[in-house]
Structure formats: C-alpha cells, structure tokens
N, C-alpha and C positions, 0 to 999 in steps of 0.2 A: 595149726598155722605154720607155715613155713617158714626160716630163721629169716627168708631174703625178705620178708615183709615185715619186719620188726623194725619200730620207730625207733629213733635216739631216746623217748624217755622208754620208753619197756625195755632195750639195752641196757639204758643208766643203773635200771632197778635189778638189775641183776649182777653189778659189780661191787666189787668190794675192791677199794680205794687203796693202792698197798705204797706204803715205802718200809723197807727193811733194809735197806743199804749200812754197813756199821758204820760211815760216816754221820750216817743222819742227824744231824742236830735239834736241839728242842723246836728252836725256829723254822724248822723246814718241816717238821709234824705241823705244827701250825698252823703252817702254809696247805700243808695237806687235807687239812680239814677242812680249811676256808673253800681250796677249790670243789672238794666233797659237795660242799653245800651248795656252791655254784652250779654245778654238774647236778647236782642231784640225784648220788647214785645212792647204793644201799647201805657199806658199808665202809669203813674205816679198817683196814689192817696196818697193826703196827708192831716193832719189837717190843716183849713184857718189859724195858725196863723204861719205855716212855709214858709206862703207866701208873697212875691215873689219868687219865685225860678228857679234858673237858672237849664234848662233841654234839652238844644235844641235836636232838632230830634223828642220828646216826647212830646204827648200831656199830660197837666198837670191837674189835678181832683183833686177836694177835696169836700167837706163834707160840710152840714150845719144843724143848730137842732140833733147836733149828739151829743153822740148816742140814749137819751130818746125821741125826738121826742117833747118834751114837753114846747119848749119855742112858746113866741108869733109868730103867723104866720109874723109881723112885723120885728121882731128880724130875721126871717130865712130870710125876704127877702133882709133887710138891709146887715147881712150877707154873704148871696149871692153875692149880687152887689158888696160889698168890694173887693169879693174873684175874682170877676171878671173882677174888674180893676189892680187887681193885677197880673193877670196875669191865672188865671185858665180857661180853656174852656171849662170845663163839672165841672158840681157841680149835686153831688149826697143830693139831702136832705131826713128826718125821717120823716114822716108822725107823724101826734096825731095819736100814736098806739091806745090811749085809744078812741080818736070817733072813730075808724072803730071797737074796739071792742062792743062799743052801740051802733053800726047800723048809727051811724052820720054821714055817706059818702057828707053830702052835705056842714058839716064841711071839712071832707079831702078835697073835691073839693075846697071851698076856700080858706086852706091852700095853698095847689098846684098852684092855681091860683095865689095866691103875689108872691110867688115865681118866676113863670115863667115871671110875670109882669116886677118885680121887675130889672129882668135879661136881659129881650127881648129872643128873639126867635133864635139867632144864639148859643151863648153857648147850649152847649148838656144839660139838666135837664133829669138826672135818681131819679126815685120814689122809695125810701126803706120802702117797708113797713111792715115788720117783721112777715114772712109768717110764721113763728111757732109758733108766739103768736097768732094769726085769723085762724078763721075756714074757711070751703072753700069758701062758702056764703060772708064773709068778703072779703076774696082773689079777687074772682071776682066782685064785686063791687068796691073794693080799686081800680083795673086794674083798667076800666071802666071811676073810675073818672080822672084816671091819665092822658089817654086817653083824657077825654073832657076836662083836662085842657091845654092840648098841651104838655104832655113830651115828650119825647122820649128814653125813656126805664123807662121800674119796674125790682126792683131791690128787691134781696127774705130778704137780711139779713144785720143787725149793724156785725153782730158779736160778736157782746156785750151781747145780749139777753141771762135770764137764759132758755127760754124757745129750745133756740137752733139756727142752720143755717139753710143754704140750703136744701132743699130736693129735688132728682127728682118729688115726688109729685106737689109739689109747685110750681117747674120749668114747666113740663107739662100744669099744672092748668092756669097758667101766660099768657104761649105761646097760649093756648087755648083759652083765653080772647081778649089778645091782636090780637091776628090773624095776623101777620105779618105787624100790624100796627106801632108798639112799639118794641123794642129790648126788650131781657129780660138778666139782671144780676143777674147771681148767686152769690154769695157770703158768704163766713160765715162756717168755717169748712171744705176746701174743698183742701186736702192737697197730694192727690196722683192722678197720672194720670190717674187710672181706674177711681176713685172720678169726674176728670174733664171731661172725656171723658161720663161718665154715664150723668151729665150734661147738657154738648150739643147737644147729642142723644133727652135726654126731653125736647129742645127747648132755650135751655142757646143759646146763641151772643155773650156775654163778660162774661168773669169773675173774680172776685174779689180774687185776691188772694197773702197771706204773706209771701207764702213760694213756691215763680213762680218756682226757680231752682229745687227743690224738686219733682213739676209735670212734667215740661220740661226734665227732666232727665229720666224719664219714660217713651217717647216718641220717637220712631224710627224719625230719620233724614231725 
C-alpha cells in the first residue's frame, strides 16, 4: 500500500504522542493523554520523571539519556529499569552521538547492550541515534549495532539536536539497513501530513510526533 492512501486512523496508529519539552507540567501530560485518546493514536511518550502515569488503552514510552546521549551507559540502564517498573513499555534511549561520530560502534553496541540488559527483552527498546548529526557510513553502522544488540526499532531524531530531525534520506538509509528487521521511527520536525506521509513511503513504522492533531487533520477519513 502506498503511504498516499493511508487513512487518519492507520496514521493515528502508528504515532506515539510525545511531549518532552522540560517545561512540561503534570497538567499538560494530562492534557496529552486526553488528546491521545481523542486522536486515537498508539502511543504516549513522555519524560521518565512523569512517570507513573495513568493512560489506559495507551501504550506508554518514554525516554532515557535524553536528549545529549551523554550519560553513563549505567545511568541509561538503571534508568530504563526505573522507567519500566514504573510503568513504561517501550523506552526510546540516545545513543553516545559522539562514538558513532569517531567511528566507535562497538562503544554504541555496548551502550545498547546495558540498556536492553538492563530492561529484558519484552519492553519494546527504540535506538535514537541522531541521524543529522552522522554521516551515512555512521548511520548504517549505528543500525547494525542496534540490530546486534536486540532493539527493536532506530529511531532518526531527540528533536533537540541543532543539527536537525528527520529526513526521508535517513529514513530510507535506516529501513535499508535494518531490512525489515527492526522498525524504524522518525521523529523530530515532522509536523504536517505530507511530512508524515513522505516518511512512511521511505520506510518510517512509527512516528514521533508533538503536534499528532495537526498531521491527522491532513489526512482523509
């Protein structure tokens, strides 16, 4: 099926709901869930420290090593786990942008590795590895490791980055790596429905995004 024939609700279901902003307030998590359910997309992402959160219906995601990527791979696992007694089922973590920018993929890999450890294998683990700061060389090897450490999905973008978000390049490059092994999330910048639909078409599965009503509104019924 081609991405330009995908409804608003087969869109919906493939987003995960995010606010990370450090302003966020309890109240505006809230608010984000309530629209969640309104939208009816898939899931919820939010920072580990709004969690527990009550969501039902909604699978609940959050974040670790975000958004520089830069703490101990210990820290992201310990982390993780928190987040995952607390109620999260997917935790998206940040890769050391800076080993995969020196070529140190076997640092990324055991980054990845505490992580996934850290967690076990049923929660979902998405890989962010900030495909607008790495070259493609970097990209596909980052995949790769992601792969041999047991994710299940890479993920293009923080958001955060000055370097930028998503790209269909990135997205393609990803899907091409991972080969239907891994999902891949876009994310980061991707705020209208031609944006998300371009996406999917280069191999997006989920995407990451702060302003769902905004794309879903673009999108025939």
């Amino acid at each position: 099926m081609s991405a330009t024939t995908l409804t608003r609700s087969q869109v919906a279901a493939m987003i995960d709901h995010t606010l990370l902003a450090p302003e966020a307030s309890s109240q505006a998590v809230r608010a984000l869930v309530d629209e969640a359910r309104e939208l009816d997309v898939y899931a919820v992402c939010v920072s580990p420290s709004m969690l527990p959160l009550r969501a039902e219906g909604l699978v609940i995601a959050t974040v670790v090593g975000f958004p520089s990527g830069k703490h101990h791979s210990l820290i992201k696992g310990a982390e993780a786990r928190l987040a995952v007694e607390e109620g999260a089922r997917e935790v998206d973590m940040v890769i050391d942008i800076g080993a995969a920018v020196a070529g140190d993929y076997n640092a990324v890999l055991a980054d990845i590795l505490t992580v996934r450890e850290a967690i076990g294998f049923d929660p979902v683990l998405k890989v962010i590895i900030e495909s607008a700061a790495l070259p493609d060389e970097a990209i596909v090897e980052v995949c790769r490791a992601a792969a041999n450490a047991g994710a299940n999905f890479v993920k293009t973008s923080t958001g955060f980055h000055p370097a930028g978000g998503a790209s269909e390049h990135a997205v393609r490059l990803m899907a091409e790596t991972v080969g239907g092994r891994l999902g891949v999330k876009a994310s980061g910048g991707i705020r209208t429905a031609d944006a998300a639909l371009r996406m999917i078409e280069a191999g997006a599965t989920r995407l990451g995004l702060s302003g769902s009503r905004a794309v879903l509104d673009g999108l025939p019924d």
